[in-house]
C-alpha positions as CSV (number, residue, x, y, z in Angstrom):
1,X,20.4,-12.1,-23.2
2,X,17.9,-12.1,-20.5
3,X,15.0,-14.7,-19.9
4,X,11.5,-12.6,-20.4
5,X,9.8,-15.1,-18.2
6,X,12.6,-14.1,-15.5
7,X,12.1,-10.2,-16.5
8,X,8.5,-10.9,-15.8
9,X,8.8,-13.0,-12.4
10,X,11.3,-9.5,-11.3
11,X,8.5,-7.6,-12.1
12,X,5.5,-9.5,-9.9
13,X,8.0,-9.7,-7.3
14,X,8.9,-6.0,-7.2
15,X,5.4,-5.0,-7.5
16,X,3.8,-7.6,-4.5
17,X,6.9,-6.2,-2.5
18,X,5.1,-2.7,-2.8
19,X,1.5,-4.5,-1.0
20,X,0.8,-4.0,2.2
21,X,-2.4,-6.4,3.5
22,X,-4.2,-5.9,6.6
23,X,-4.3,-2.6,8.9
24,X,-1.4,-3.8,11.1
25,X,0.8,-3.7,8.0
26,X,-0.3,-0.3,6.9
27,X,0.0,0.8,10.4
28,X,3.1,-0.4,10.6
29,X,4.5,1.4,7.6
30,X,3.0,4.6,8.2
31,X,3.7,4.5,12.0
32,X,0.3,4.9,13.4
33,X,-1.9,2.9,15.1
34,X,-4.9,0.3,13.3
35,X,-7.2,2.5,14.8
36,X,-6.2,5.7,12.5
37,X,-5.9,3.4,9.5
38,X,-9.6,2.6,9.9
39,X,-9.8,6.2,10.2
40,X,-7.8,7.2,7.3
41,X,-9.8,4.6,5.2
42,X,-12.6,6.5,5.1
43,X,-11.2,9.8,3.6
44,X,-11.7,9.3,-0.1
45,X,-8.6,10.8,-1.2
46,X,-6.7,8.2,0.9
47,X,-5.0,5.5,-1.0
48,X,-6.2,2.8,1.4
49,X,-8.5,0.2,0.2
50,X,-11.0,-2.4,1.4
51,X,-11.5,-4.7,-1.7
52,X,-13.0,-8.1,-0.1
53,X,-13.2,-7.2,3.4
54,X,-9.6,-6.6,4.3
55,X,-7.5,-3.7,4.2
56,X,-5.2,-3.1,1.5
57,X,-2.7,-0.7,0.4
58,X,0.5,0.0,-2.3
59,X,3.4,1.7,-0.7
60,X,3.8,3.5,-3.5
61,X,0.3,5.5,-3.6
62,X,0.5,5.7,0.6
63,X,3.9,7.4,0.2
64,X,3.2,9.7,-2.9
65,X,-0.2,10.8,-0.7
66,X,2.0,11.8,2.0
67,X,4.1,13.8,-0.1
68,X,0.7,16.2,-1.5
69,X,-0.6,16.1,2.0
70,X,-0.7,19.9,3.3
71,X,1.8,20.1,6.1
């Protein structure tokens, strides 16, 4: 039988692995430079966020926003 507080702990992991902070990360994982994140920040339908002043972003939402991007 597993531990729920280890089931839980597997969980916030898995789901802070899926964060990216700052524009460099999110640059980083979409291959792009800082400069079109802060670009891409502005479209609303972009899954980039700027909660208290930094950038922030869940791989997740990024990648399923590529996928419905028209080609």
């Amino acid at each position: 039988m597993t531990n729920p507080v280890d089931d839980v702990l597997a969980e916030i992991a898995a789901w802070r692995a899926g964060k990216l902070w700052g524009a460099s990360m999110i640059a980083a994982f979409l291959g792009v430079s800082e400069s079109w994140v802060y670009d891409l920040a502005k479209d609303p339908n972009c899954p980039i966020y700027k909660p208290s002043g930094r950038y922030f972003a869940l791989k997740s939402e990024l990648i399923e926003w590529l996928r419905t991007k028209p080609a």
